[in-house]
C-alpha positions as CSV (number, residue, x, y, z in Angstrom):
1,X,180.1,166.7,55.7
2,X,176.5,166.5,56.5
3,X,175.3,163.2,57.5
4,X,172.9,161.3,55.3
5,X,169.8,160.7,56.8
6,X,168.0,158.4,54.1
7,X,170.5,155.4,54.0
8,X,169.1,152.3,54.7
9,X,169.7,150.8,58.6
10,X,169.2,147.3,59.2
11,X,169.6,145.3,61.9
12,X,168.4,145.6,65.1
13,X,168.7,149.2,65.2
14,X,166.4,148.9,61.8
15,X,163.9,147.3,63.8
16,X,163.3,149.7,67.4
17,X,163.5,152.4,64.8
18,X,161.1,155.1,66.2
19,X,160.4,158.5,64.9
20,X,161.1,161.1,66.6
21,X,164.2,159.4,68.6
22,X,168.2,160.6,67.4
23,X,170.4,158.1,66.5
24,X,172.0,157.9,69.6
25,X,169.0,157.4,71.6
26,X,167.7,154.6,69.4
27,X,171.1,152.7,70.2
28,X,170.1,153.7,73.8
29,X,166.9,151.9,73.4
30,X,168.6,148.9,71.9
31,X,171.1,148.4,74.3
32,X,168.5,148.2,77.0
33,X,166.4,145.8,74.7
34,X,169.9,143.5,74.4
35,X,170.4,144.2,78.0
36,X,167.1,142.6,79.3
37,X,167.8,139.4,76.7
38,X,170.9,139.1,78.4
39,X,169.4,138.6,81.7
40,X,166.2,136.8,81.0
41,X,168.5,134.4,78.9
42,X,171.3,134.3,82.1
43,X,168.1,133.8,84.4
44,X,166.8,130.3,82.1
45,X,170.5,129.0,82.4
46,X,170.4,129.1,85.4
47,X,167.3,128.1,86.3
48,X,167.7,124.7,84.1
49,X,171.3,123.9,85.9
50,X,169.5,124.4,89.2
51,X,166.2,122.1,88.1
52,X,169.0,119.5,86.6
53,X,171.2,119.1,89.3
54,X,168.2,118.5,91.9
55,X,167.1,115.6,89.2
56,X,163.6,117.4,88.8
57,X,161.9,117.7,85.7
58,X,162.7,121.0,83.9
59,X,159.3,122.7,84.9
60,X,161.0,126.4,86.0
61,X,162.9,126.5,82.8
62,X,159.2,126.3,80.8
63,X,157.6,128.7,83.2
64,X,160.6,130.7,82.5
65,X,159.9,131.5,78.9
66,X,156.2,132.7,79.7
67,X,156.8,136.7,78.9
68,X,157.7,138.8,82.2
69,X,155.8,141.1,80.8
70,X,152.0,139.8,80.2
71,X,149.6,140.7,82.4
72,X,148.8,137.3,83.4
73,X,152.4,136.6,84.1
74,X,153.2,134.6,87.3
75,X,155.1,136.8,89.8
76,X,158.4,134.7,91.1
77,X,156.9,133.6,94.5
78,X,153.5,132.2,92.9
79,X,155.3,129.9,90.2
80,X,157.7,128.9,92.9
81,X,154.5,127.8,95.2
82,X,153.3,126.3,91.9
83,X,156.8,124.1,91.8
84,X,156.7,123.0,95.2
85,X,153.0,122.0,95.5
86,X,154.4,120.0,92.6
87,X,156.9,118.0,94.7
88,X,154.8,117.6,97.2
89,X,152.2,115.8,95.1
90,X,154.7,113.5,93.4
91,X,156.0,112.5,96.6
92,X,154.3,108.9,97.3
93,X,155.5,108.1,100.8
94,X,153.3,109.4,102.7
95,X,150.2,109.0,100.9
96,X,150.4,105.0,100.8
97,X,149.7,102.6,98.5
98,X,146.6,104.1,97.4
99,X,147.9,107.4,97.1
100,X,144.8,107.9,98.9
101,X,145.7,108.6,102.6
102,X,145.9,112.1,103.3
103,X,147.2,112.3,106.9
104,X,151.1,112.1,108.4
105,X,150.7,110.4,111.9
106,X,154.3,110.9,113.9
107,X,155.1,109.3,117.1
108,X,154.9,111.1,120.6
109,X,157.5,113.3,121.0
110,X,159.3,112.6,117.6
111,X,160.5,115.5,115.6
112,X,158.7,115.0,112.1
113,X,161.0,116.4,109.7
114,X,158.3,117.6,107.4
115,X,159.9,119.3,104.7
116,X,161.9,115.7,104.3
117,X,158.5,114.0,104.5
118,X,157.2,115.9,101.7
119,X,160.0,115.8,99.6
120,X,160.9,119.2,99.7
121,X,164.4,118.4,100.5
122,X,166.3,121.4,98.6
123,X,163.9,124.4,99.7
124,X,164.8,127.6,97.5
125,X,165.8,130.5,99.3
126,X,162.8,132.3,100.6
127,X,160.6,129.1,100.8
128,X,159.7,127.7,104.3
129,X,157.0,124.8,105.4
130,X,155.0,126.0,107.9
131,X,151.5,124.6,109.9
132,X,148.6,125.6,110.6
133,X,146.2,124.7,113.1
134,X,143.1,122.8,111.8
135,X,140.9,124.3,115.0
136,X,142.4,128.3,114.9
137,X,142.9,128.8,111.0
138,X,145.4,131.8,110.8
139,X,147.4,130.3,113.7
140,X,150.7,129.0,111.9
141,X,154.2,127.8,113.6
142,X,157.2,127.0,111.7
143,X,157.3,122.9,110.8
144,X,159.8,122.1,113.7
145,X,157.0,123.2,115.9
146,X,154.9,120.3,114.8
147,X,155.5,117.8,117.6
148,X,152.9,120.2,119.6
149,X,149.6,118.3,119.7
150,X,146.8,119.0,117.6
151,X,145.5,118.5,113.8
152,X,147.7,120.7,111.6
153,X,147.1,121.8,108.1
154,X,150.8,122.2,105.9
155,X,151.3,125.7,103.9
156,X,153.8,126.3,101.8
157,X,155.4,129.9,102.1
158,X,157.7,131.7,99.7
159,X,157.9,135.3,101.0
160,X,155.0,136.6,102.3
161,X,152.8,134.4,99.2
162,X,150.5,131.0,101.0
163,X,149.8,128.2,99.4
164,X,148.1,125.5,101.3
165,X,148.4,121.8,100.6
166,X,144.5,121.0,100.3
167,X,144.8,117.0,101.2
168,X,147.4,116.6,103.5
169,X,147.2,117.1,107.4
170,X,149.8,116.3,110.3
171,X,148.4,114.8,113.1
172,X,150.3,114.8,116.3
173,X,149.3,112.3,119.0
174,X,148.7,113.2,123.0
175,X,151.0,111.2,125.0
176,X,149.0,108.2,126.6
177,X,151.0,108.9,129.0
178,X,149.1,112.2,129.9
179,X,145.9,110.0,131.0
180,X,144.7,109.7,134.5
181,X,142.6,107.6,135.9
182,X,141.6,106.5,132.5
183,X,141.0,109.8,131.4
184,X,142.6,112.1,129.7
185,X,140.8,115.5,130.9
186,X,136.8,114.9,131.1
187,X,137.0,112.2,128.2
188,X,137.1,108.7,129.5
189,X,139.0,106.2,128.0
190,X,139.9,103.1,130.5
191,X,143.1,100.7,130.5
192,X,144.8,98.7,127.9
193,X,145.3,95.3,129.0
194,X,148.7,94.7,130.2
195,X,151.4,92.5,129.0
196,X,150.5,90.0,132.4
197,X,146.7,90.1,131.8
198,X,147.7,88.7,128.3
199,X,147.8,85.7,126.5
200,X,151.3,84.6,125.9
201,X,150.8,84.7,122.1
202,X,149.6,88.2,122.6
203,X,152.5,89.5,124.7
204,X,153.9,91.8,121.7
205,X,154.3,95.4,121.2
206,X,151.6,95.4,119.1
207,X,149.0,94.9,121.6
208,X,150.8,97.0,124.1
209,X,148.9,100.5,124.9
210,X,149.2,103.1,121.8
211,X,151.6,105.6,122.8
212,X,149.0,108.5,121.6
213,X,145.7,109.5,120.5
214,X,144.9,112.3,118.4
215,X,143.0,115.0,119.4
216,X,139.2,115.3,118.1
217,X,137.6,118.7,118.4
218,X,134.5,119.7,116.8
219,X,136.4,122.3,114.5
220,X,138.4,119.1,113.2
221,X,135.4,116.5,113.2
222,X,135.0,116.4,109.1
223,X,138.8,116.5,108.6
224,X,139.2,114.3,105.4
225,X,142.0,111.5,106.5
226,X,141.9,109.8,103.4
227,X,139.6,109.8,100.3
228,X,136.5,108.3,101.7
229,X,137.4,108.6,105.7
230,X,137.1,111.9,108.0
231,X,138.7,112.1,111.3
232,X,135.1,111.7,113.0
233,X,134.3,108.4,111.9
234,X,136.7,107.0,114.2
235,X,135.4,108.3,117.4
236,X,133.9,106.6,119.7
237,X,130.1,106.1,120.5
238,X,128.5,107.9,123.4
239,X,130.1,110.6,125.6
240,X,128.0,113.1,123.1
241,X,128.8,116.1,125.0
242,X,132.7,116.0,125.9
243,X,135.1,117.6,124.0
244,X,138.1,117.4,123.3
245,X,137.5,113.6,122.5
246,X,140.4,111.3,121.4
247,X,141.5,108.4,119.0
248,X,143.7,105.7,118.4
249,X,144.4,106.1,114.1
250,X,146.6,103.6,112.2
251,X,147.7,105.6,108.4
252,X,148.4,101.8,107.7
253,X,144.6,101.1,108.1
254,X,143.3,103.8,105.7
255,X,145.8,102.7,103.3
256,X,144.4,98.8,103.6
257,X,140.7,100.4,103.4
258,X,141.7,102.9,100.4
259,X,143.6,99.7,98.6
260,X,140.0,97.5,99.2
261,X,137.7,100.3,97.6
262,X,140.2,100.8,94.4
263,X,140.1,96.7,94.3
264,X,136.8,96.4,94.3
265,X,136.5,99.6,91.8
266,X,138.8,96.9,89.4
267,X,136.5,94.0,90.4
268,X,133.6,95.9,88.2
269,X,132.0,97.7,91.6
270,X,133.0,101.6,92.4
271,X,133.0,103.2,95.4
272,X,131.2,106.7,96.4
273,X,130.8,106.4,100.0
274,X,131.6,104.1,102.7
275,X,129.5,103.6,105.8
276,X,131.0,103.3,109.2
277,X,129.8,101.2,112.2
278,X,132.8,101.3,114.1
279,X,136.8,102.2,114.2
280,X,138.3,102.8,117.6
281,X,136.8,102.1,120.8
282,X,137.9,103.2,124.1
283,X,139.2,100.4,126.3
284,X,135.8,101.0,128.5
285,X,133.3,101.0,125.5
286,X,135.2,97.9,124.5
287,X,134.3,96.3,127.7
288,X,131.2,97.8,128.6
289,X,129.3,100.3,126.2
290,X,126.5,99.1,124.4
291,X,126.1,95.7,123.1
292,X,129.4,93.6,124.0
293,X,128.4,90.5,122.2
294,X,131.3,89.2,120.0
295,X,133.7,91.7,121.0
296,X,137.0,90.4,121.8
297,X,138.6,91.3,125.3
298,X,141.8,92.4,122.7
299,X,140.1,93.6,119.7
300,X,142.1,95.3,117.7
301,X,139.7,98.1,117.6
302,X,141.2,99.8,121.4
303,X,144.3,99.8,118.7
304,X,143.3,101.7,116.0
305,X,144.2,99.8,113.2
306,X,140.8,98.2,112.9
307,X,137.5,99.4,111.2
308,X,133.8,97.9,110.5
309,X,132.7,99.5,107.2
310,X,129.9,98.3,104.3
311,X,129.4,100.0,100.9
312,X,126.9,103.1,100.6
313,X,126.7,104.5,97.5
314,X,123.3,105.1,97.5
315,X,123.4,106.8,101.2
316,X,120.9,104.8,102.6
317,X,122.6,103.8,105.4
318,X,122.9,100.0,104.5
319,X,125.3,97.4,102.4
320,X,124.4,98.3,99.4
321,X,123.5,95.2,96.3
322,X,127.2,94.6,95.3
323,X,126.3,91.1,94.0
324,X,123.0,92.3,91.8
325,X,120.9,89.7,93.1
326,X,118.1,92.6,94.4
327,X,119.1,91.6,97.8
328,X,121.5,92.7,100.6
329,X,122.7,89.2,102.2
330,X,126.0,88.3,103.7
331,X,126.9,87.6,99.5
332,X,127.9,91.4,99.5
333,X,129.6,91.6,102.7
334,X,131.6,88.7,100.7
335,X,132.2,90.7,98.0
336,X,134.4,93.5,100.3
337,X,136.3,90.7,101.7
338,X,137.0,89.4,98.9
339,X,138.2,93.0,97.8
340,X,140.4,92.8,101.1
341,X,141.7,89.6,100.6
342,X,143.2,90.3,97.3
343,X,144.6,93.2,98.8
344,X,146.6,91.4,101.8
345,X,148.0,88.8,98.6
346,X,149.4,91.8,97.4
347,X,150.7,93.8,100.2
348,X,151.5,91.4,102.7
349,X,152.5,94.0,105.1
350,X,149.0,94.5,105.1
351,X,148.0,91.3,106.4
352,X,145.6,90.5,109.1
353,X,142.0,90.4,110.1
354,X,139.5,90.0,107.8
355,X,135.8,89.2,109.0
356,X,132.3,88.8,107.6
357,X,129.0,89.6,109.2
358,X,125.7,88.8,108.2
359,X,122.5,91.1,108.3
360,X,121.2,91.8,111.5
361,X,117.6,93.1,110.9
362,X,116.8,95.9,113.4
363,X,120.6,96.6,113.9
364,X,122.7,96.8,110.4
365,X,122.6,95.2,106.8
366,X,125.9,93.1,107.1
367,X,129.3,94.8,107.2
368,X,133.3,93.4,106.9
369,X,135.9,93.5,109.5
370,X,139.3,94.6,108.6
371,X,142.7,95.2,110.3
372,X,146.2,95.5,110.3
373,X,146.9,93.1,113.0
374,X,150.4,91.8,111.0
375,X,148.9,88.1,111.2
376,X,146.3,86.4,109.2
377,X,143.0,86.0,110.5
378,X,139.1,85.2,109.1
379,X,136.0,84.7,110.4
C-alpha cells in the first residue's frame, strides 16, 4: 500500500521537518539533534558535581548553558582561565588585611608553593601556574622554579591560552648571605649590627640581619607592591647609577600602610597618592648618608618593615590640609597617626612604631613614622 504522505507528524520529528529531506533522513537529523542534548546535558552534570565537591560556587555550570554555538561563545580554555582568575581573586591570604597588598615575599631558599598560595589547590587537567619574569617579559618557568631570584609576574595557563594575574607579583629575595664586603655586586649596603653590638632588649631575631633583599632593576622600578606603593619607593637614596640595587620589603608593612589609608578614607579623608621620604635604608646610609640627625643606630628602617610617608593628593610634594585649617602643621601629620593608631587597636599583630614629625621648612611639610616593629612605640 502506498504510504500517505499528508498525515500529520508531530513531535520532534514535526519540528526539524525540512523539505526536501526523506523520512529517514529527517530521523537522521533528529537523532544527531537528541545526540548533542545528550552530551551537552552529560557535560553540565558533570561539570556541577565537579564545582560541588570542590565547595566552589556553581560558576562553570552557568557558563555552561551559554550556547556552544554563538559566535561569541567562550572556547573551554578561556572560561576555564576566567574560573581560575576567579579563585585567585577570592583568595584573601595573601593580599592582607587590606586586600590591598599585591606582592608574595617567600623566604631565601623556601619552595613557595604557589598554586597553594593562590588557592588554586584542585588545578583542572590542562591548567598550570607558571612565572614570568618582570625584567624579560616572555621569559616564563614553571611555579616550582620560583625560588630563583628576581621579581616574577604569575600567568595562569590552560593549554597553550595566558592569562596573567594583573596585581599580584612573587618576589624572591637574594640571600644576604651572597654579600661581600658589604656589597652585594657594585651595590653597597654595609653591616647589620650584630647580636653583641646590641642592646640586651634588642638581642631578638627581629633585629637580626634580613635573610634577603629583593632585587631592583630599572625594568621593575614602578612595579605596583600594593595599591598606593611601587617597588621603587623603597630604594635607597644615592648610588644613582648602580644597578641592580636591592631592598629589605616587609608585605606586613604595606598591609599596615594600606589598612592606615582605608582608615583614614572612613575617618572622612581619602587617599589618592602617598608621598614617600624614606622606606629602607642601607646599613651605610643609615649611618652615614646624608643628614643622620635623629636616626636611630637600629632603626627599623635597615629592616624593611618601616616607612616615612605624608598624604599627597594634590601632587605637590607636601602633607597635604587633612585637618582644613588652610595650613599644613604637625595637626595633619596627627591626623595619619591617628589613622595608624586605630589600625594597631585593631590588628594588634600590627603593632609598633608610630611617630610624628613636624614641618621642616626648606626640607619637608611634616610626615608620620610607621613600623611593624611587634612592640608599641610613639614619639
Amino acid at each position: 500500500m502506498e504510504e500517505r504522505t499528508d498525515r500529520p507528524r508531530r513531535g520532534l520529528l514535526s519540528r526539524l521537518e525540512t523539505p526536501g529531506l526523506t523520512r529517514l533522513q529527517e530521523r537522521i537529523l533528529a537523532g544527531s539533534a537528541v545526540g548533542v542534548i545528550v552530551l551537552f546535558a552529560v557535560g553540565w552534570a558533570v561539570a556541577i558535581a565537579d564545582e560541588a565537591a570542590a565547595g566552589r560556587p556553581l560558576t562553570v555550570a552557568r557558563e555552561l548553558t551559554v550556547n556552544p554555538l554563538a559566535p561569541d561563545a567562550p572556547a573551554p580554555a578561556a572560561f576555564l582561565l576566567d574560573r581560575l582568575l576567579r579563585e585567585v581573586a577570592s583568595e584573601p591570604g595573601w593580599r592582607g588585611r587590606s586586600g590591598a597588598v599585591r606582592v608574595i615575599v617567600p623566604e631565601p631558599g623556601d619552595t613557595l608553593l604557589l598554586a597553594d598560595t593562590l588557592g588554586l589547590r584542585d588545578l583542572p587537567a590542562g591548567a598550570h601556574v607558571e612565572v614570568e619574569s618582570a625584567d624579560s617579559p616572555g621569559v616564563r618557568v614553571a611555579a616550582d622554579q620560583v625560588a630563583r631570584p628576581g621579581a616574577w609576574n604569575v600567568v595562569l595557563r590552560v593549554r597553550d591560552e595566558l592569562r596573567r594575574v594583573t596585581d599580584l607579583a612573587v618576589l624572591t629575595p637574594v640571600p644576604s648571605s651572597g654579600m661581600r664586603g658589604g656589597r652585594i655586586g657594585q651595590y653597597l649596603i654595609g653591616d647589620w649590627p650584630t647580636r653583641a653590638d646590641r642592646p640586651a632588649s634588642l638581642r631578638t631575631p627581629t633585629y637580626d640581619a634580613p635573610g634577603g633583599l629583593i632585587q631592583v632593576t630599572p625594568e621593575n622600578v614602578d612595579l605596583p607592591i600594593s595599591e598606593h606603593l611601587v617597588l621603587g619607593d623603597f630604594l635607597t637614596k644615592g648610588q644613582a647609577d648602580v644597578w641592580p640595587k636591592y631592598v629589605a620589603l616587609s608585605p606586613a608593612l604595606l598591609d599596615k600602610l594600606e589598612l592606615t589609608v582605608q582608615e583614614l578614607a572612613a575617618m572622612s579623608h581619602p587617599v589618592e597618592n602617598v608621598g614617600v621620604i624614606s622606606a629602607f635604608r642601607t646599613p651605610q646610609y643609615n649611618a652615614h648618608g646624608g643628614s643622620t640627625a635623629g636616626r636611630g643606630s637600629f632603626s627599623r628602617h635597615m629592616y624593611g618593615d618601616a616607612l616615612d610617608f605624608y598624604i599627597d593628593n594634590d601632587g605637590d610634594g607636601q602633607m597635604d590640609d587633612l585637618d582644613g585649617d588652610g595650613r599644613v602643621t604637625v595637626a595633619d601629620a596627627r591626623v595619619v597617626a591617628e589613622a595608624a593608631d586605630r589600625v594597631e587597636r585593631k590588628y594588634p599583630e600590627y603593632v609598633g612604631g608610630i611617630g610624628i614629625y613636624r614641618p621642616n621648612p626648606g626640607a619637608h611639610s611634616g610626615f608620620v613614622h610607621i613600623d611593624t616593629r611587634g612592640y608599641r612605640a610613639r614619639w
